[in-house]
Each structure stands twice: as structure tokens, then as C-alpha cells.
C-alpha positions as CSV (number, residue, x, y, z in Angstrom):
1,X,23.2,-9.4,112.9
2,X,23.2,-10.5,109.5
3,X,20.7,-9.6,107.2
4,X,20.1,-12.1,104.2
5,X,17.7,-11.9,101.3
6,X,16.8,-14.8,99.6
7,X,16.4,-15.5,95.4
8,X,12.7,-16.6,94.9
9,X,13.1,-17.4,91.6
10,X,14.3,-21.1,91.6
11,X,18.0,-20.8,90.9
12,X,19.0,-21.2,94.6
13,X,21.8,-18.7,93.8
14,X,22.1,-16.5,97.1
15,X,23.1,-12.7,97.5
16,X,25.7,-11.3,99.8
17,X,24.7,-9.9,103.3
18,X,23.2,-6.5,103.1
19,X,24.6,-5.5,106.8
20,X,26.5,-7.2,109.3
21,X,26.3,-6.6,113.6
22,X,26.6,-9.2,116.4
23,X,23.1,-10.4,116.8
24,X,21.7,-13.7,116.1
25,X,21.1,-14.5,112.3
26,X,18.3,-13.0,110.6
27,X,17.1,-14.1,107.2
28,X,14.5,-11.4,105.8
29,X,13.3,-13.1,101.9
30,X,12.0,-9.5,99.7
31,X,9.3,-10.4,97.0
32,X,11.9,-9.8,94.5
33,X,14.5,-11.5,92.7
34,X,18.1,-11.0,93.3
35,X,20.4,-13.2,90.9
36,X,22.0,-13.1,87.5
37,X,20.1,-15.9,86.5
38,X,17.1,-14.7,84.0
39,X,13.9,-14.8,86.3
40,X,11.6,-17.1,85.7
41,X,8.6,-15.3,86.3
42,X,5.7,-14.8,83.0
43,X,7.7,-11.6,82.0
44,X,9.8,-10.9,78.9
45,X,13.3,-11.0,79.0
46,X,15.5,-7.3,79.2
47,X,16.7,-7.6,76.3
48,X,12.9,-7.4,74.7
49,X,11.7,-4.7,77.0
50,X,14.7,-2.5,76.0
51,X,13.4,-2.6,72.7
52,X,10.0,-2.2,73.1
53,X,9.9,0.6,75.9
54,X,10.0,3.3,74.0
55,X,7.1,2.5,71.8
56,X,5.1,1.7,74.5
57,X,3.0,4.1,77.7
58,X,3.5,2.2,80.3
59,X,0.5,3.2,83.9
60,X,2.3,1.4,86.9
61,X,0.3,-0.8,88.4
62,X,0.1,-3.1,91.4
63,X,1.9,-6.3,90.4
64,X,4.0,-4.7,87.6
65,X,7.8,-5.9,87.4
66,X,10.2,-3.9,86.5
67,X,14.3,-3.4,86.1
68,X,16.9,-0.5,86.9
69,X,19.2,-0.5,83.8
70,X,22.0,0.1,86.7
71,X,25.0,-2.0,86.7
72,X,24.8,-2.1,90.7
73,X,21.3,-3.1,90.2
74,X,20.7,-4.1,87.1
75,X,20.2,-8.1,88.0
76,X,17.3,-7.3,90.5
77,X,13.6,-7.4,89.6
78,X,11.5,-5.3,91.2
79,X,7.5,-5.2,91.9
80,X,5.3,-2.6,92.2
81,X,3.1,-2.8,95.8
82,X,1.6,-0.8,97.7
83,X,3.0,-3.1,100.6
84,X,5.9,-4.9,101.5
85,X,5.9,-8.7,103.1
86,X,8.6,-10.1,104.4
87,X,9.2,-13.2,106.0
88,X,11.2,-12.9,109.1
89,X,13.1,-16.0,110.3
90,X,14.8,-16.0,113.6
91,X,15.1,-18.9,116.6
92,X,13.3,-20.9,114.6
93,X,10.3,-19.2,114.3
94,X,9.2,-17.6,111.5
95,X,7.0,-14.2,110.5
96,X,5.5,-11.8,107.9
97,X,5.8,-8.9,109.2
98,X,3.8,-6.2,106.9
99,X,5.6,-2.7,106.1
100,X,5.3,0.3,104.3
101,X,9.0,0.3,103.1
102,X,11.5,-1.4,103.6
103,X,14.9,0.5,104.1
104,X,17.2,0.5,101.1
105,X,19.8,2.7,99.7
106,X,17.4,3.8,97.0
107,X,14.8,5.4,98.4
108,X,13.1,6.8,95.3
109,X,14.2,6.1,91.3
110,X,12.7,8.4,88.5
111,X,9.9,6.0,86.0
112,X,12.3,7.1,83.4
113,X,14.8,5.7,85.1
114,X,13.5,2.2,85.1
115,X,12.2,-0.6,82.3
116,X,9.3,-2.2,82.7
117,X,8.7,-5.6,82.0
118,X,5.5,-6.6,80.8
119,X,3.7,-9.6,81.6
120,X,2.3,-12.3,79.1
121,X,-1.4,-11.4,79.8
122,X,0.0,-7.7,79.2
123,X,1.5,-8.3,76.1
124,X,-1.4,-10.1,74.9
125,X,-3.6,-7.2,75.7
126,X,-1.3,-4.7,73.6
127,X,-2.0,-6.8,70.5
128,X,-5.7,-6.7,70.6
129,X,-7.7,-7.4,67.3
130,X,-3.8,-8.3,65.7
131,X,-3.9,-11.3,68.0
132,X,-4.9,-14.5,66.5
133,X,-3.2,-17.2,68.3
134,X,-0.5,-18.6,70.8
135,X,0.6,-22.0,70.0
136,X,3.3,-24.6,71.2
137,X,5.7,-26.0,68.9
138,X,8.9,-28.0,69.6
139,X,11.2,-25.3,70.0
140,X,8.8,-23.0,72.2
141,X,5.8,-21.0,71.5
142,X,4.8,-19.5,68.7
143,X,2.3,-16.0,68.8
144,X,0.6,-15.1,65.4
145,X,-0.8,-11.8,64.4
146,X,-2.4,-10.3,61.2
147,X,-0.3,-8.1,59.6
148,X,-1.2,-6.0,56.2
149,X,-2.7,-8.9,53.8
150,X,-0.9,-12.0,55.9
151,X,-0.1,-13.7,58.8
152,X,2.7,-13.6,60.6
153,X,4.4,-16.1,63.1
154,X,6.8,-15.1,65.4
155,X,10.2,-17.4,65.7
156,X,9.9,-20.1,68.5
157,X,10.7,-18.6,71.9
158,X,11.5,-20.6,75.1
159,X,8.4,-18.8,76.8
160,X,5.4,-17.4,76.0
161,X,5.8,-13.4,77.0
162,X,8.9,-13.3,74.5
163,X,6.9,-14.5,71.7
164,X,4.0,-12.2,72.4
165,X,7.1,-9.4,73.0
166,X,8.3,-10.1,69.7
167,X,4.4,-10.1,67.6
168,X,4.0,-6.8,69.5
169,X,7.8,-5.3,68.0
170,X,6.9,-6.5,64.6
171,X,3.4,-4.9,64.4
172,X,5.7,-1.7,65.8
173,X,8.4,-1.7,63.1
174,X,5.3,-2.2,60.6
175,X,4.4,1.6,61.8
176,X,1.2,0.8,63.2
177,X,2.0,2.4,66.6
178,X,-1.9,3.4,67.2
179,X,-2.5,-0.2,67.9
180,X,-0.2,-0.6,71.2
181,X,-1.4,1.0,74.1
């Protein structure tokens, strides 16, 4: 049997078998993103989260995304559920099939072990009272916050998490680290 998990991301870009046996194909898609290509869900991109995990407390939650900074992993996203789904195809036909786990070579990781990557709605939480607005410009959007006597405007970024990233690690290098929670 081979066992295939599909990208859900949009890039089409498909992983190698995890196992191999005689059976009939069996294609098993994972809530979870398995390609190179930067995934396209409202998070903000590794390189940000690197930079702002260790300013910030981060409570797993349901629905939280997050990254092993493994090179044999490093590409895949992972969510936090209390459930796995996963759609069974076979003959034809296909299933969800509801489970508790799914088997994997990494049973458990250490949170220190991992880098969470916050959503927009997230981000825009962290900068509470600071937050003043999210606009769209021409080369992206643009997140301002109030800073000591001023305003400032992040750089144009391709989406909108990065930008809110970015107002949250200036407020941070401004040494106002009471603000983000």
C-alpha cells in the first residue's frame, strides 16, 4: 500500500510516500501543509516568528499553527487539535475517518522545541491600545501603531499577519515588553 499525503496549501507540490506495501493505493490528505513553498494560510512567515518568539508567552490553543525548526521537518506546518481528520480515499470512495492520533515518527516534541506562528487576528490582539489601523497600499498592507509621541507605519508587506508581526517587533525593540501578551 502506498500511503500519500496531500499539500493543502495551493501549490500542488506533492510529498513522497510515507510507507510502501502491496495493497491498493491509499491517499490519506493530514490538515497540515507539507511543501517548501511558504504556506498560504493568515499566519506570519518563519522568519518573523523566529524573531518574535522569544518576547512573546505563547498558551497553545486549538487552531494554533506552528513549525519544528528541524531540517527533516522544518517545511511542515503543524495544527494544534484535539482531533485528527483525515480523508481516506480508496476504490473510489472516499472517508473522514476521525482519530486520536495519527501514527508518526514523532510521537511527542517538547513546546520549546517548536515556533509558533501566530495568526493575523493574534497578532492584532498583542498590539492592543498600540493598534490604530491596518490599511492596503500598492505594495501590501500597511499596520500603524502609536509609538512614544508618533505614529509609526510599518513597511508594506505582501500579507497582512507580517505587517501586524512587524508593528508588534517594533513596539518590542522600543522596550515596552508589558504591552505584548
Amino acid at each position: 500500500m502506498t500511503v500519500t499525503s496531500l499539500s493543502l496549501c495551493g501549490t500542488g507540490k506533492q510529498p513522497a510516500p510515507l510507507e510502501t506495501s502491496s495493497e491498493p493505493e491509499l491517499i490519506m490528505v493530514h490538515w497540515h501543509c507539507f511543501c517548501s513553498a511558504r504556506h498560504t494560510a493568515p499566519v506570519i512567515s518563519r522568519e518573523l516568528a523566529q524573531r518574535l518568539a522569544p518576547h512573546v508567552a505563547w498558551k497553545p490553543a486549538n487552531g494554533d499553527r506552528f513549525f519544528i525548526p528541524r531540517p527533516e521537518i522544518a517545511d511542515s506546518v503543524f495544527t494544534v487539535s484535539d482531533m485528527v481528520v483525515e480523508l481516506i480515499v480508496a476504490g473510489g470512495e472516499s472517508r473522514f475517518h476521525f482519530n486520536g492520533t495519527v501514527e508518526w515518527a514523532l510521537d511527542s516534541v517538547e513546546s520549546d522545541g517548536v515556533v509558533w506562528l501566530p495568526r493575523e487576528d493574534q497578532l492584532r490582539e498583542m498590539l492592543g491600545e498600540y493598534f490604530l489601523s491596518l490599511d492596503s497600499s500598492a505594495g501590501g498592507f500597511v499596520v500603524t501603531v502609536s509609538g512614544p509621541g508618533k505614529a509609526y507605519h510599518t513597511s508594506a508587506e505582501l500579507d497582512a499577519a507580517d505587517a501586524y508581526a512587524r508593528a508588534a517587533l517594533y513596539l518590542l525593540e522600543m522596550e515596552q515588553p508589558s504591552m505584548i501578551r
